[in-house]
C-alpha positions in Angstrom: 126.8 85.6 183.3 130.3 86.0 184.4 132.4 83.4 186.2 133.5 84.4 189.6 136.2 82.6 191.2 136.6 83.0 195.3 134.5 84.5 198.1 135.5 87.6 198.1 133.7 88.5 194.8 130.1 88.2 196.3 130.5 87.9 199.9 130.7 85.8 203.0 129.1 81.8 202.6 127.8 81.8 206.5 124.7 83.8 206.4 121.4 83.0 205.4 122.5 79.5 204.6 121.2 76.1 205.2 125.0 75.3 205.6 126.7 77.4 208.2 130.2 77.8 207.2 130.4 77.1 203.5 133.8 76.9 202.5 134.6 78.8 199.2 137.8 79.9 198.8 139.1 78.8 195.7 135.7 77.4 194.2 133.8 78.7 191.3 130.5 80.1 191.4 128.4 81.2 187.9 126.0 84.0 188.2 125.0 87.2 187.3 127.4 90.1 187.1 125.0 92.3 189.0 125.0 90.2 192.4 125.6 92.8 194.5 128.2 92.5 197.4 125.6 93.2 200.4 121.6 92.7 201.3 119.7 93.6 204.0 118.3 90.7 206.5 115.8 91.0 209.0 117.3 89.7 212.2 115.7 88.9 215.6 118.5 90.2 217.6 116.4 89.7 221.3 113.1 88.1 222.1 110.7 90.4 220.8 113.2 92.3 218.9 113.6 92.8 215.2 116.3 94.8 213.1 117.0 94.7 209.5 120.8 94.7 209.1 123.3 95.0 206.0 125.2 91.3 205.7 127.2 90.2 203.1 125.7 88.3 200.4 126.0 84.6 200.7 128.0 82.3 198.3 127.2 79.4 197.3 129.3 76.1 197.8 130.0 73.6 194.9 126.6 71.8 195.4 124.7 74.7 196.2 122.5 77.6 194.1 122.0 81.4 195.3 118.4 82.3 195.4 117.4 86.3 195.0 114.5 85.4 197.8 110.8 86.8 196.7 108.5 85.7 199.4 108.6 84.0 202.6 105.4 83.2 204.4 105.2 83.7 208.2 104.7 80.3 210.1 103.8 79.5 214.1 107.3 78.8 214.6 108.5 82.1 213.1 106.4 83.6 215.7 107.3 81.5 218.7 110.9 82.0 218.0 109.8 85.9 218.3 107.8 86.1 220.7 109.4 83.4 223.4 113.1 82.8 222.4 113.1 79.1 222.2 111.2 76.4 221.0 111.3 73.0 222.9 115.3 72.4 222.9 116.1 74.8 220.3 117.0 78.1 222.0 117.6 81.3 220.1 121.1 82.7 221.5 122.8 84.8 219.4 121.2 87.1 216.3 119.3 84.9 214.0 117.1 85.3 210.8 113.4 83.7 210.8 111.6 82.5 208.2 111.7 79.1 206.2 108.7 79.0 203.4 110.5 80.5 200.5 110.2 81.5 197.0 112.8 83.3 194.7 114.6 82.9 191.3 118.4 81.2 191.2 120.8 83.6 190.6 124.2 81.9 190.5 125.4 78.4 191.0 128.8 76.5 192.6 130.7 74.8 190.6 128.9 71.2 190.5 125.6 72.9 189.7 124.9 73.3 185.7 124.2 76.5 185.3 121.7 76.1 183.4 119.4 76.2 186.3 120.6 80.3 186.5 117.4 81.6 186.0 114.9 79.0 187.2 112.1 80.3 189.7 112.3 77.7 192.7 110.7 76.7 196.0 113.1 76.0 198.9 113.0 72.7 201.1 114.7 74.5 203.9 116.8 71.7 205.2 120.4 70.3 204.8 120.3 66.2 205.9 123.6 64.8 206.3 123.0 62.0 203.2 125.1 59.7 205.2 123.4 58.8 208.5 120.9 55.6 209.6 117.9 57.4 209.0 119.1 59.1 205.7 120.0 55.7 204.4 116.3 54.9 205.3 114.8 57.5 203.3 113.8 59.5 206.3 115.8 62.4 206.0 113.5 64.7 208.0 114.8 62.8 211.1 118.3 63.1 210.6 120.0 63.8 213.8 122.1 66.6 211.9 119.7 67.8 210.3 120.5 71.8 209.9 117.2 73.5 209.0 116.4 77.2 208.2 115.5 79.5 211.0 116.3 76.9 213.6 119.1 77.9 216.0 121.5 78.8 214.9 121.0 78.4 211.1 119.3 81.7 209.4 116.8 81.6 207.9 114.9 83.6 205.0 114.0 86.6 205.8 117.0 88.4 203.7 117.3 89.0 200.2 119.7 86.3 199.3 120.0 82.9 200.4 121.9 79.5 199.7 121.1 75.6 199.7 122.1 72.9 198.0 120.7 72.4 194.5 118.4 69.4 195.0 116.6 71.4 197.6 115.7 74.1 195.1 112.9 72.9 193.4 111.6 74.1 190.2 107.7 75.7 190.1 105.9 76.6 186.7 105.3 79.9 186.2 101.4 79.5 187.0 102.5 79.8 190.3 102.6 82.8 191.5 106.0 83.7 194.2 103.4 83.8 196.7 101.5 80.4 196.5 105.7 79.1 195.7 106.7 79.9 199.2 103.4 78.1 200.8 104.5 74.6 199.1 106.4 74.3 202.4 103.1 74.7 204.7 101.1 72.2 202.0 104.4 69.9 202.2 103.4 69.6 206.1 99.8 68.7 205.1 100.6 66.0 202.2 103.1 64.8 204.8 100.4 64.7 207.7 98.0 62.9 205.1 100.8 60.3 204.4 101.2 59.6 207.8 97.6 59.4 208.3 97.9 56.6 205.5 94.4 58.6 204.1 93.3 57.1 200.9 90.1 57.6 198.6 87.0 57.2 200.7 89.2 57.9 204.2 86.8 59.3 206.8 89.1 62.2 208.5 89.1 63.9 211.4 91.3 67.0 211.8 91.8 69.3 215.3 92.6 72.9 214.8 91.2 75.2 211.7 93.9 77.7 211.3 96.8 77.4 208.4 97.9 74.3 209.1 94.6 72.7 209.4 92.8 74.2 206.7 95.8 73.0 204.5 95.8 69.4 206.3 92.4 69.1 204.6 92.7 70.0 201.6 95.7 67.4 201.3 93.1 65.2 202.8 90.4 66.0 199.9 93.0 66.0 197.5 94.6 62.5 198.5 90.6 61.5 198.3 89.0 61.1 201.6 85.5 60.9 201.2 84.7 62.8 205.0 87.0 65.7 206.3 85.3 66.9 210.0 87.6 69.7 211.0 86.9 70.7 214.6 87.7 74.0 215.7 86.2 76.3 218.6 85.6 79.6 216.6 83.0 79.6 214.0 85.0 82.2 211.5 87.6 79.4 211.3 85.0 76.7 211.1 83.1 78.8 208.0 86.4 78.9 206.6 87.4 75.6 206.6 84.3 74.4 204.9 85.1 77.4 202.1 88.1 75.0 202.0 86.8 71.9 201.8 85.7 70.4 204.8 82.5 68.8 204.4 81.7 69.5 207.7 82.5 71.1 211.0 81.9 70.9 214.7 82.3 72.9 217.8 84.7 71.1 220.3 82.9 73.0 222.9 79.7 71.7 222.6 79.9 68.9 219.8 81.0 65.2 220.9 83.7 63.5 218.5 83.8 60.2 220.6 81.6 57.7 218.2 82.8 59.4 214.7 84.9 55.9 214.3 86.6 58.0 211.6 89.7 56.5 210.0 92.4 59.0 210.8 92.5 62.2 213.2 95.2 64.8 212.7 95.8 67.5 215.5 96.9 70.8 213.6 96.1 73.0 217.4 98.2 71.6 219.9 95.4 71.8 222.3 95.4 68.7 224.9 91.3 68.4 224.9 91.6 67.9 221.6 94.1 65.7 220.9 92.7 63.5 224.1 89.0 63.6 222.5 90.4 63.3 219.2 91.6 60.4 219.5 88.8 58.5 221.2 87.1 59.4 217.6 89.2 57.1 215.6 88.0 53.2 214.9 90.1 50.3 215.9 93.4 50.2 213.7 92.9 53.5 212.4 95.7 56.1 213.0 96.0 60.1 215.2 98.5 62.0 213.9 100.1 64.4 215.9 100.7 68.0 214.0 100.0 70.9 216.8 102.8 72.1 219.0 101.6 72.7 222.3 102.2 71.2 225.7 105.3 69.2 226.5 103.4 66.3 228.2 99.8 65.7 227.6 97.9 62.6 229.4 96.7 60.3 226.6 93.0 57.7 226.6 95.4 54.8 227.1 93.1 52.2 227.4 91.6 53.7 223.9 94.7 53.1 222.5 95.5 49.4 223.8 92.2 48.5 223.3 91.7 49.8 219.7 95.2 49.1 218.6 95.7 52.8 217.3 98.7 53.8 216.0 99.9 57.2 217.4 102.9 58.9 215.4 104.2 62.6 215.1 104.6 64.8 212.5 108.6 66.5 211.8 108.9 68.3 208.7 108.9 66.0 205.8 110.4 63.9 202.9 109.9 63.9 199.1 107.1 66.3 199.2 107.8 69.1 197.0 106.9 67.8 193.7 103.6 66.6 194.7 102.7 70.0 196.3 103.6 72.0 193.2 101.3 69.2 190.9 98.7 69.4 192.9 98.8 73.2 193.3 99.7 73.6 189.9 96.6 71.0 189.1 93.9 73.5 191.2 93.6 71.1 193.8 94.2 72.9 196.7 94.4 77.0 196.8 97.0 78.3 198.7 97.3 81.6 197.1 93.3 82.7 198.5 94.9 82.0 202.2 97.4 85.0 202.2 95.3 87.9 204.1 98.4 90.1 205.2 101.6 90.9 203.2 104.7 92.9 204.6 107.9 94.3 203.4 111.3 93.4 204.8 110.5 96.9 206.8 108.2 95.2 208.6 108.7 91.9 209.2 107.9 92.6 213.3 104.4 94.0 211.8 103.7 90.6 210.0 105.2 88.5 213.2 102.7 90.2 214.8 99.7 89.8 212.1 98.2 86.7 213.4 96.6 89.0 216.7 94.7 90.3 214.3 90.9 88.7 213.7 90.3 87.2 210.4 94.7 86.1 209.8 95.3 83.4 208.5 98.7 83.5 206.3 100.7 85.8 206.5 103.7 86.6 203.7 106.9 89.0 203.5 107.8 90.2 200.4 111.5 90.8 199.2 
């Protein structure tokens, strides 16, 4: 280790950050002496358009670690971004890097991080809150209204062999875990964080929409927080078989299969699909809860006499809080596999190839390794 004093050592702080803008002149960052100067990134310059580029390596701030990325799983927004420019509000203008479930190994540290942690294999919460706002204070960070998050315009992402964020969002994983199933804590984060939402609890009777990542991950956090029922409803039987391999104990066809007198406990949307989060939620008993996952249409028409009359709460699902730790325990423990959902994996080479991965039948996760 060798201790290297101002950016110019290692590189530029404002790429592949969670912080755009770092400022390190003058700091002191601990790391290895063979940190090399450059890395290549995969950048979506134009909708539709990929190209791996060479861009300085990033430096990390006082507060921050430097992480040599190993894997980054592909998620639905990765692909929107791709394939359509913009999600919602957030509209990709200018080159940016996708990809925000991430594994890797710190490599060097600023100057208010022990380094000690030089060394440690980590999974990344890919977000910078503010600390300081209403909703911080609160504990909900996730909803902090300066939130700066990985791959979301116009903070880079992970898709590049280095990347920087501040220390307390580097958390450690045992070595049981491979760099693969590391990454996929961010996907399982969404689930626990759907599951707390959905207030499930041992002997919960769950209802869940939508049997691709997302959903097959939604139950398992639902099995694992101990719901006694997880229906997962999906339209093609390969997903349906699968989500039973993953713990579902039991599945129906939305296209010919009624969910209206389940009077199940909870129902989670993981498609986006209006019919199903409209029939969904006529499933759920009075006081019971519909959790909102799926991206898909702006404005959907919701059952409100269903709701008024059953008292339902209805929330959303944005990221999540405090989650990491209990996604590595209980990945660590065996209750949930994450590592059996990967079915592609794609160099930095061809990141476009594993954008692209989930036309083909039988996807399901998707990884680039670094």
């Amino acid at each position: 280790m060798s201790r290297i004093t101002g950016s110019a050592d290692i590189g530029s702080a404002d790429i592949g950050s969670a912080v755009t803008g770092s400022a390190v002149t003058g700091s002191a960052v601990t790391g290895s002496v063979d940190i090399p100067r450059t890395m290549r990134a995969s950048v979506l310059v134009a909708k539709g358009r990929i190209r791996v580029e060479e861009r300085p390596v990033p430096v990390p701030a006082d507060d921050e670690v430097l992480i040599q990325v190993a894997s980054v799983g592909v998620c639905g927004s990765d692909v929107h971004y791709y394939r359509e420019g913009r999600i919602g509000d957030f509209v990709v203008d200018a080159p940016l890097v996708l990809g925000h479930e991430v594994s890797g190994r710190i490599v060097a540290v600023g100057a208010a991080v022990p380094d000690t942690r030089i060394g440690e294999r980590v999974a990344i919460e890919p977000q910078r809150p503010c600390r300081i706002c209403a909703q911080c204070a609160a504990g909900r960070y996730n909803l902090c209204p300066h939130m700066e998050f990985y791959a979301t315009p116009p903070v880079d992402g992970a898709f590049q062999e280095y990347v920087t964020i501040q220390a307390p969002f580097a958390h450690p994983v045992p070595d049981t875990l491979s760099d693969d199933v590391a990454a996929l804590l961010e996907p399982l984060s969404v689930g626990i964080w759907a599951g707390r939402k959905a207030e499930v609890a041992p002997g919960s009777r769950v209802l869940i929409a939508g049997a691709g990542p997302i959903g097959v991950i939604a139950a398992q956090s639902a099995k694992a927080f101990g719901a006694s029922e997880v229906i997962v409803s999906d339209p093609v039987a390969e997903r349906r078989a699968m989500a039973e391999r993953y713990g579902a104990t039991s599945t129906l066809d939305p296209m010919t299969d009624s969910v209206a007198d389940l009077g199940v406990d909870a129902f989670i949307d993981c498609s986006g699909a209006t019919p199903a989060v409209r029939s969904g939620i006529t499933a759920v008993r009075g006081a019971g809860t519909v959790v909102l996952v799926g991206m898909g249409a702006d404005d959907v028409p919701l059952p409100i006499p269903v709701i008024q009359n059953r008292e339902l709460k209805v929330t959303g699902v944005f990221r999540y809080t405090d989650t990491w730790p209990v996604a590595a325990q209980l990945a660590a423990a065996g209750q949930v596999d994450l590592g059996s959902l990967v079915t592609g994996r794609f160099d930095l080479d061809h990141v476009e190839d594993a954008l692209n991965a989930d036309l083909a039948p039988g996807s399901l996760k998707t990884v680039v390794y670094l």
